[in-house]
C-alpha positions, 0 to 999 in steps of 0.5 A: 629921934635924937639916939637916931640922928647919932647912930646915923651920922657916925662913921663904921664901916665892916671891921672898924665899927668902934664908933659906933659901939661906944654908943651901943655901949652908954645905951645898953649898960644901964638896962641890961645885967651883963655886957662884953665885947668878943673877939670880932667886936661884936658888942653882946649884952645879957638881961636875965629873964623875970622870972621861971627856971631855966629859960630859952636863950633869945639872941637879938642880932642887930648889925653896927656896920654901914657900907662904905670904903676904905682908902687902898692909894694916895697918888702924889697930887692926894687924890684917895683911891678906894676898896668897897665894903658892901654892895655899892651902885656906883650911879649912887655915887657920883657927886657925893661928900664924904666923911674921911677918917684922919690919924688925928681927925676927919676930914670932909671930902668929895667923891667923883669919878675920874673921867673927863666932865661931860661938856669934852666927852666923847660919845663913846666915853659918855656911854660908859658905864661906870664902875667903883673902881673910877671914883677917887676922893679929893680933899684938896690938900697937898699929896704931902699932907694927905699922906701924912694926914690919912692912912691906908686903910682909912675909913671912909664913909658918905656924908648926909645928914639926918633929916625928918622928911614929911612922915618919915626920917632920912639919912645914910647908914639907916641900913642898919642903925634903924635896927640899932635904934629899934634894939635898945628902944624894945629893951627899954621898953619891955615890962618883963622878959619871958627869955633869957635875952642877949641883944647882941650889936653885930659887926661885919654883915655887909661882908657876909654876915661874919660877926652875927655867926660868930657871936651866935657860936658864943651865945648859943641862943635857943632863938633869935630874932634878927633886925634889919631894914628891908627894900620898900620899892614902892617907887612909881614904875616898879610892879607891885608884885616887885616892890617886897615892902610898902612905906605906912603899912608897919613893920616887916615880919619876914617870910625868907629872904636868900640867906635864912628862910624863918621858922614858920613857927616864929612867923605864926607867933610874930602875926598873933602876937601883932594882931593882938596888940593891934599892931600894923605889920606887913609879910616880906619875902625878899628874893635876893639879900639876906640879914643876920638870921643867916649867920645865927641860924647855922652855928652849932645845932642849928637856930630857929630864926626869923628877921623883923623888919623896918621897910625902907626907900633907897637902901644903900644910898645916902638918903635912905627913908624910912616910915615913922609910924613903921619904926613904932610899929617894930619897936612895939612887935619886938618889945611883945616878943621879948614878953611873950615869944616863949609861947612860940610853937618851935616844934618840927613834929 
């Protein structure tokens, strides 16, 4: 889990995901056949196929960016002012270190809302509902040194670190460095590959699945196969009908979700293939959200695709959880599919 814990902890927010991708880089280098960074910063990686003529094209597809903000003001006193990046509920953010990126180093800072402390509130400002726009950061510096400290623009990420909790592991930014991890550890582990396969590090899907299309334009996968958390709201007081994914009972193989719906061909071939190697897996239909099999499937002629999964509790939070045994369970399905996804039925007629 060390590979984990160094993937969660660091800082990449939509567009300035760097970190993040020289990490990817030292992981993948050594175990592929060719790697290159495009236009977006999309880190794309190649390993040719053991062996046959001519292979299919897989694009694996796992996204480097977490949300977070970027710094819009510095008022004179050097309280931040922020611009989101991806979806944030702002009752998750209240109370919360985070990481801000300096010129020359980060800086640790507190993220609250600018509103009057409870114990001087009014009724009627203490039934207001907050918004992002109310929070600032402090770092308690003079306006001064903030400015010259910090820019605009400045990445700013929450602060939490990993932890092993009970039967799972926790931290910020699980959403979608799970998928990272997931990612290298299949292409670590895969005996042969049956295709051509391109695990690709995407940037920018927490603002609209932009770097999984444009390196799907440039890789031109006859497949792909996206990774991602997905929602595990088996929470006391949500239906069950409601919660999508349950922590403990495996990896997630994707029915649709609001941005692609995989090809029925790729979810028969994924349960066969779990099934045979005894592998525990649960089905997904998530009603809103999407992942970067929405961006892949779209370019060019149109892909097949389908998303694997990790469940996880508290998405978009700093304390995101995710099952042990259902990170092994997709490590174990995606490794089989670099094997033997070749034998899928992608045929329409």
């Amino acid at each position: 889990m060390k590979l984990l814990k160094k993937l969660c902890e660091c800082s990449g927010v939509p567009g300035r995901e760097g970190r993040l991708r020289e990490i990817v880089r030292r992981e993948l280098e050594p175990i592929t056949d060719e790697l290159r960074v495009d236009g977006m910063g999309n880190l794309i990686a190649k390993k040719k196929a053991s062996d046959g003529e001519n292979p299919k094209k897989l694009m694996l597809a796992a996204h480097m960016d977490e949300i977070g903000f970027v710094v819009s003001h510095i008022d004179k006193r050097g309280f931040l002012r922020l611009v989101p990046l991806g979806g944030h509920d702002p009752r998750n953010m209240v109370a919360q270190r985070v990481t801000v990126a300096g010129v020359e180093k980060d800086y640790t800072g507190l993220l609250y809302p600018s509103v009057k402390p409870p114990h001087i509130q009014t009724d009627a400002e203490r039934n207001k509902k907050l918004s992002v726009d109310d929070f600032v950061v402090d770092l308690y510096m003079p306006g001064d040194a903030v400015k010259e400290a910090v820019e605009l623009g400045a990445m700013v990420t929450l602060q939490r670190a990993f932890a092993e909790i009970g039967d799972g592991v926790s931290c910020k930014a699980m959403d979608n460095r799970l998928a990272v991890y997931v990612m290298i550890e299949a292409m670590k582990r895969a005996k042969s590959f049956a295709f051509e396969t391109y695990p690709v590090a995407t940037v920018q899907e927490e603002v609209g699945l932009r770097g999984a299309m444009a390196s799907a334009f440039g890789v031109d996968p006859d497949v792909g196969v996206a990774l991602d958390i997905t929602l595990a709201a088996d929470m006391p007081g949500i239906p069950a009908h409601e919660q999508v994914t349950r922590l403990g009972k495996g990896t997630a193989i994707k029915i649709q979700d609001s941005s692609s719906i995989s090809h029925p061909g790729l979810v028969s071939h994924m349960k066969a293939l779990a099934e045979a190697r005894n592998i525990e897996y649960q089905m997904e239909i998530l009603p809103r959200g999407g992942t970067d099999a929405g961006g892949i499937q779209r370019v060019r002629a149109g892909v097949p695709v389908i998303t694997l999964s990790i469940p996880t509790r508290y998405v978009h939070t700093s304390i995101e959880l995710a099952d042990k045994g259902d990170i092994e369970a997709s490590i174990q399905l995606l490794t089989a599919f670099m094997e033997e996804g070749h034998r899928a039925d992608l045929d329409w007629v």
